[in-house]
N, C-alpha and C positions, 0 to 999 in steps of 0.2 A: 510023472510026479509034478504037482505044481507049485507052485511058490509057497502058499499055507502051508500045505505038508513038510516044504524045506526046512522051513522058518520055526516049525513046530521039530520039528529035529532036531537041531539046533541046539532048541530050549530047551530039550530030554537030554542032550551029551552034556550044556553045560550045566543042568542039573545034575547030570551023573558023575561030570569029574568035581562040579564042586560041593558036594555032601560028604564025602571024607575030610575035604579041607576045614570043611567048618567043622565036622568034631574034632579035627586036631584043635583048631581052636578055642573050642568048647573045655576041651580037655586041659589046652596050656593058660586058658583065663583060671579055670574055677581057682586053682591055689594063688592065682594073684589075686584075685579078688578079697582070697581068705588075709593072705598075708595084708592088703589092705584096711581090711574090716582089724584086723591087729592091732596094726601103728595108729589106724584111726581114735581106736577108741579111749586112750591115755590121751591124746590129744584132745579130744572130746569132754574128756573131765578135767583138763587143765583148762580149759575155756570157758565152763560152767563155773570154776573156784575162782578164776580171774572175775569174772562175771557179777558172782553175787555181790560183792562189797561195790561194784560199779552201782548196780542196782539198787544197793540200800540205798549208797549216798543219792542216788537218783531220789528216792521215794523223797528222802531227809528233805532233801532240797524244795523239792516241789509242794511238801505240804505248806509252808508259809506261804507259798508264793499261791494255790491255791486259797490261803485266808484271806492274803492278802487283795485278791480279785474277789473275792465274797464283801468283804469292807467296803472296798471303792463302788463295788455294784450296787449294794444299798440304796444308797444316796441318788441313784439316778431311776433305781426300780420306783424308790417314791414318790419321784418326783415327772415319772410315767403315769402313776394313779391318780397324782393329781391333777394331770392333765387331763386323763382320761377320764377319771369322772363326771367332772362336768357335759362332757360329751356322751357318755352313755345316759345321763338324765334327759340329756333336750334329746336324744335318739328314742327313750320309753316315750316320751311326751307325744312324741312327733307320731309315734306308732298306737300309741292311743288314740290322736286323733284322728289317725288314718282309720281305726277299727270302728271307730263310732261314727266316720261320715260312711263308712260300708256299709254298720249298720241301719245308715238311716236310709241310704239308696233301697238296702234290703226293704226296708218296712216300708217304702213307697212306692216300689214294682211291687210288692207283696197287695197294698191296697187298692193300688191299679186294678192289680188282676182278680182283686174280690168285686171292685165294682163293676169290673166288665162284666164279671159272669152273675152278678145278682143285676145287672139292664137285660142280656139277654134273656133271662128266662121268663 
C-alpha cells in the first residue's frame, strides 16, 4: 500500500467519523439559529423606530443646507460663464480660420492637380 492510498484513508475515516458530528451540529444550530432570528427581530424594529425621527431630522437639516450651497454656487457658476465666454468666441474664431485656411490648401492642391492633368494631356 503506498503513501496516496494511506493518506486517502485517512480522509474516508475522518470523513466517516466526522459526518455524524456535523449533523449533530446541524441538528443543535437550527433551533439556535431559530431562537436568534426571534430576539433578533423586535430588535430589528426597535432600530428602524429609533431610526426614522434620526432620518427625518437628517432630511430637515440638510435641505437648507442644500439651498444654502445652491445660493453661494450661483454667484461663482456666473462668474465661470463669464469668463468662459469670452474664450469659446476667440476658440470659434480661431477654428474658422483654421477651416478656411484648410479650405484654401484644399482648393490649391485641388488646382494643382487640374493643371497637372490638363499639361499632360
Amino acid at each position: 500500500m503506498g503513501l496516496t492510498d494511506k493518506i486517502k484513508d485517512l480522509a474516508d475515516q475522518a470523513k466517516a467519523k466526522a459526518g455524524p458530528l456535523v449533523e449533530q451540529a446541524k441538528e443543535k444550530a437550527a433551533p439556535l439559529m431559530e431562537q436568534a432570528k426571534e430576539k433578533a427581530a423586535p430588535l430589528m424594529e426597535q432600530a428602524k423606530e429609533k431610526a426614522a425621527p434620526l432620518m427625518e431630522q437628517a432630511k430637515e437639516k440638510a435641505g437648507p443646507l442644500m439651498e444654502q450651497a445652491k445660493e453661494k454656487a450661483a454667484p461663482l457658476m456666473e462668474q465661470a460663464k463669464a469668463k468662459a465666454a469670452p474664450l469659446m468666441e476667440q476658440a470659434k474664431e480661431k477654428g474658422s480660420e483654421l477651416v478656411e485656411k484648410a479650405k484654401e490648401k484644399a482648393r490649391t492642391v485641388s488646382d494643382k492637380t487640374d493643371d497637372d492633368k490638363d499639361s499632360t494631356s
